[in-house]
C-alpha positions in Angstrom: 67.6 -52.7 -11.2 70.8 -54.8 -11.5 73.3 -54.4 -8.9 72.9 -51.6 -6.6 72.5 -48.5 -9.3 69.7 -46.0 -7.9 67.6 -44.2 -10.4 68.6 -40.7 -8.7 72.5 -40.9 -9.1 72.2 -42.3 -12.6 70.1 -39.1 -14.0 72.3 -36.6 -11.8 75.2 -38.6 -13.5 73.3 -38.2 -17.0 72.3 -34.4 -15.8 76.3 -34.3 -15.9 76.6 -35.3 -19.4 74.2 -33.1 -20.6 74.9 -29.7 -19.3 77.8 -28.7 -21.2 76.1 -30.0 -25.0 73.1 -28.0 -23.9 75.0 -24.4 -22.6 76.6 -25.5 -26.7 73.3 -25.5 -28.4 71.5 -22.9 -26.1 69.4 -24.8 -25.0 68.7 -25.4 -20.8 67.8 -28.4 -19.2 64.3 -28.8 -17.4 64.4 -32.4 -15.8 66.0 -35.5 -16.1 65.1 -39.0 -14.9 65.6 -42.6 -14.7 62.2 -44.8 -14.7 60.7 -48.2 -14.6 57.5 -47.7 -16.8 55.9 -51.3 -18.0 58.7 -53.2 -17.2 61.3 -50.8 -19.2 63.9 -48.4 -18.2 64.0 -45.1 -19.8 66.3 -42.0 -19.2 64.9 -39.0 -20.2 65.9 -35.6 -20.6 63.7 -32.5 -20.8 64.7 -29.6 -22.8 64.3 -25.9 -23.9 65.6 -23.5 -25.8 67.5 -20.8 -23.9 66.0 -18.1 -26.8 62.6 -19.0 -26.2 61.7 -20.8 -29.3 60.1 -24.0 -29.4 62.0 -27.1 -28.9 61.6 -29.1 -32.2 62.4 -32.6 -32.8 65.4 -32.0 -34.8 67.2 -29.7 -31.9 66.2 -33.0 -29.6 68.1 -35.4 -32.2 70.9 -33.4 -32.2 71.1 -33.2 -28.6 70.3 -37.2 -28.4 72.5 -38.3 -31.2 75.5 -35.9 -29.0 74.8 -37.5 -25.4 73.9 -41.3 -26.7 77.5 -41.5 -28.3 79.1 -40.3 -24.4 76.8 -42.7 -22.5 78.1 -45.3 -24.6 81.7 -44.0 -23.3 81.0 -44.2 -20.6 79.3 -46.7 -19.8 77.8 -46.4 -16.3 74.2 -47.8 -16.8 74.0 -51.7 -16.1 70.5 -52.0 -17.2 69.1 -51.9 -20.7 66.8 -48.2 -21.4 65.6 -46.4 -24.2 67.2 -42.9 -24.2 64.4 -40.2 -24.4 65.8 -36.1 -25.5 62.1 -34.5 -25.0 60.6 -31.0 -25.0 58.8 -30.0 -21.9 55.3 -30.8 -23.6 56.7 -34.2 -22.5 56.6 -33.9 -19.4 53.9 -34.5 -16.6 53.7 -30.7 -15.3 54.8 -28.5 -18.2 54.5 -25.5 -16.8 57.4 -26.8 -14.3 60.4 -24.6 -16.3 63.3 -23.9 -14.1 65.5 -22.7 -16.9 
């Protein structure tokens, strides 16, 4: 990582972002994290929906579309990532809900 960002305080920064556009949507957040995988940064966000529905890709666009235009504002990231809004199928334990 460039300068001295940690990986923790940049997704509890991007946890930040997202809380309010998720209580919007009704949707809850399960996770999010900021990782080195093959040489690439990602920050990625895991979601559900607060009615019990399945996630689908277009309620993760909207969510990504929303938070991508206030990291941008932001601006607190020094490194390049790829942005990730992903259901909890996603993730490595999906049974881990704490919504």
């Amino acid at each position: 990582m460039k300068g001295d960002q940690d990986a923790k305080v940049i997704a509890e920064r991007f946890e930040k972002l997202l809380l309010p556009i998720l209580k919007e949507k009704e949707f809850h957040l399960l996770r999010t994290e900021y990782c080195k995988e093959s040489g690439n940064w990602f920050l990625r966000a895991f979601i559900d929906r607060d009615d019990g529905a399945d996630i689908s890709i277009n309620d993760c666009t909207q969510v990504s579309r929303i938070v991508s235009k206030k990291l941008d504002k932001d601006d607190f990231i020094d490194d390049e990532y790829t942005l990730e809004v992903c259901s909890k199928g996603f993730m490595d334990d999906p049974s881990t809900d704490d919504g």
